[in-house]
C-alpha positions in Angstrom: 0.0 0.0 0.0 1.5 3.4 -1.1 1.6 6.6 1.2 -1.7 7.5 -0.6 -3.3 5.0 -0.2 -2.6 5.0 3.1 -3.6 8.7 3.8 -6.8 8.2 1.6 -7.8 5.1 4.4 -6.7 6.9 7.4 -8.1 10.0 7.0 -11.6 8.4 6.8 -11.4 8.1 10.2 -12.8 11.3 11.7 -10.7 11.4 15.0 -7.6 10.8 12.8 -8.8 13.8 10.4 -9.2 16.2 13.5 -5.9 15.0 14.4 -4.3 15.4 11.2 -5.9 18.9 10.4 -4.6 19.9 13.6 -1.4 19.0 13.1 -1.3 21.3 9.6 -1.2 24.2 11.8 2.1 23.4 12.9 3.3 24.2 9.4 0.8 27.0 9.1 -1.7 25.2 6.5 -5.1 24.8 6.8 -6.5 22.0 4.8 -7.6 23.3 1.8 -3.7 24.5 1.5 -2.0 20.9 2.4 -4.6 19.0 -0.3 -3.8 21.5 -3.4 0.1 20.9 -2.4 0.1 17.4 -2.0 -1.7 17.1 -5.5 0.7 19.4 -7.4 3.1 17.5 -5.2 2.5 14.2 -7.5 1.3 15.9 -10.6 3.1 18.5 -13.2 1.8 22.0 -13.1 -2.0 22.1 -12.8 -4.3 24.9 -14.8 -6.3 26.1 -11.7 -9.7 24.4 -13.6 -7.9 21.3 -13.2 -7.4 21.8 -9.7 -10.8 22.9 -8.9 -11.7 20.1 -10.7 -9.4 17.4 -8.8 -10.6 18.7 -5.2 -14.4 19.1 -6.1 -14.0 22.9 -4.5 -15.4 26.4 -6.0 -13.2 28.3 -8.3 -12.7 31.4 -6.1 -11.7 29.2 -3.4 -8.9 27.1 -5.1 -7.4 31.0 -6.5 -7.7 32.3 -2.8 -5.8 29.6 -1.7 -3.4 29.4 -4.2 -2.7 32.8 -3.8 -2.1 32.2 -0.6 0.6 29.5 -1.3 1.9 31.6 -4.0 2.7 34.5 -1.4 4.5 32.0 0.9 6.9 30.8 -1.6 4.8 27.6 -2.0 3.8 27.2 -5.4 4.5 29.6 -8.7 2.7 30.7 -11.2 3.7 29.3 -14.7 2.1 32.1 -17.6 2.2 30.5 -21.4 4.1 32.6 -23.1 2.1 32.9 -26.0 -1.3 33.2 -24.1 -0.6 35.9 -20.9 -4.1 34.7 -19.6 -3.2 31.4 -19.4 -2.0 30.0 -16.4 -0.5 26.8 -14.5 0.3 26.2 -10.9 3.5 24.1 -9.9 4.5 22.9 -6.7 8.0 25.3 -5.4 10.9 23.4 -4.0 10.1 25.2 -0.3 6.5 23.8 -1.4 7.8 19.8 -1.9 10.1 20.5 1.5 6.7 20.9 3.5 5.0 18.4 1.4 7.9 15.9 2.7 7.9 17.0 5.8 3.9 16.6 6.8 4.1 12.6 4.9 7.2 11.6 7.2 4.8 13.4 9.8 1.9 11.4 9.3 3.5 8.5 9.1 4.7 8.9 12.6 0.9 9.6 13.9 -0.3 6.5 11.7 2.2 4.3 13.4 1.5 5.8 16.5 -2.0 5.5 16.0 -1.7 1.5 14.6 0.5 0.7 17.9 
């Protein structure tokens, strides 16, 4: 079973969710924030339709929170050069750090929650 697999199981549980949400604000994330970096996280850069799309969220959400990771040196904005309207999100390298950082994380509360 892969890490996301794993995560995708164990955050069904509604104590481990509260659990894991609360642990985001360690790092300063709020949900919303951890789930649209640990997508671009596994994924190439994302058009922010594609996003909304993957997380089943309102478009003015996914821009507010991407603007928010974009202001935090979390993800960059990508502009096609022949289309300035068009735009793609990628994941920063501060933005994979953190990413790496909450999985070896929750791995340490899923042990600790299996033992």
């Amino acid at each position: 079973m892969n890490l996301h697999e794993i995560f995708t199981h164990t955050i069904a549980s509604r104590a481990m969710r509260k659990d894991f949400v609360k642990s985001l604000l360690v790092y300063e994330l709020i949900y919303g924030e951890f789930e649209i970096l640990y997508l671009l996280s596994g994924s190439e850069a994302l058009k922010p339709s594609e996003i909304t799309y993957a997380l089943n969220c309102q478009a003015a959400a996914t821009s507010r929170i991407v603007k928010s990771l974009s202001q935090r040196g979390l993800v960059t904005y990508d502009h096609n050069q022949d289309d300035r309207r068009a735009v793609s999100i990628s994941i920063s390298e501060q933005g994979n750090a953190l990413i790496e950082t909450i999985k070896d994380a929750f791995k340490k509360l899923t042990k600790k929650e299996i033992n």
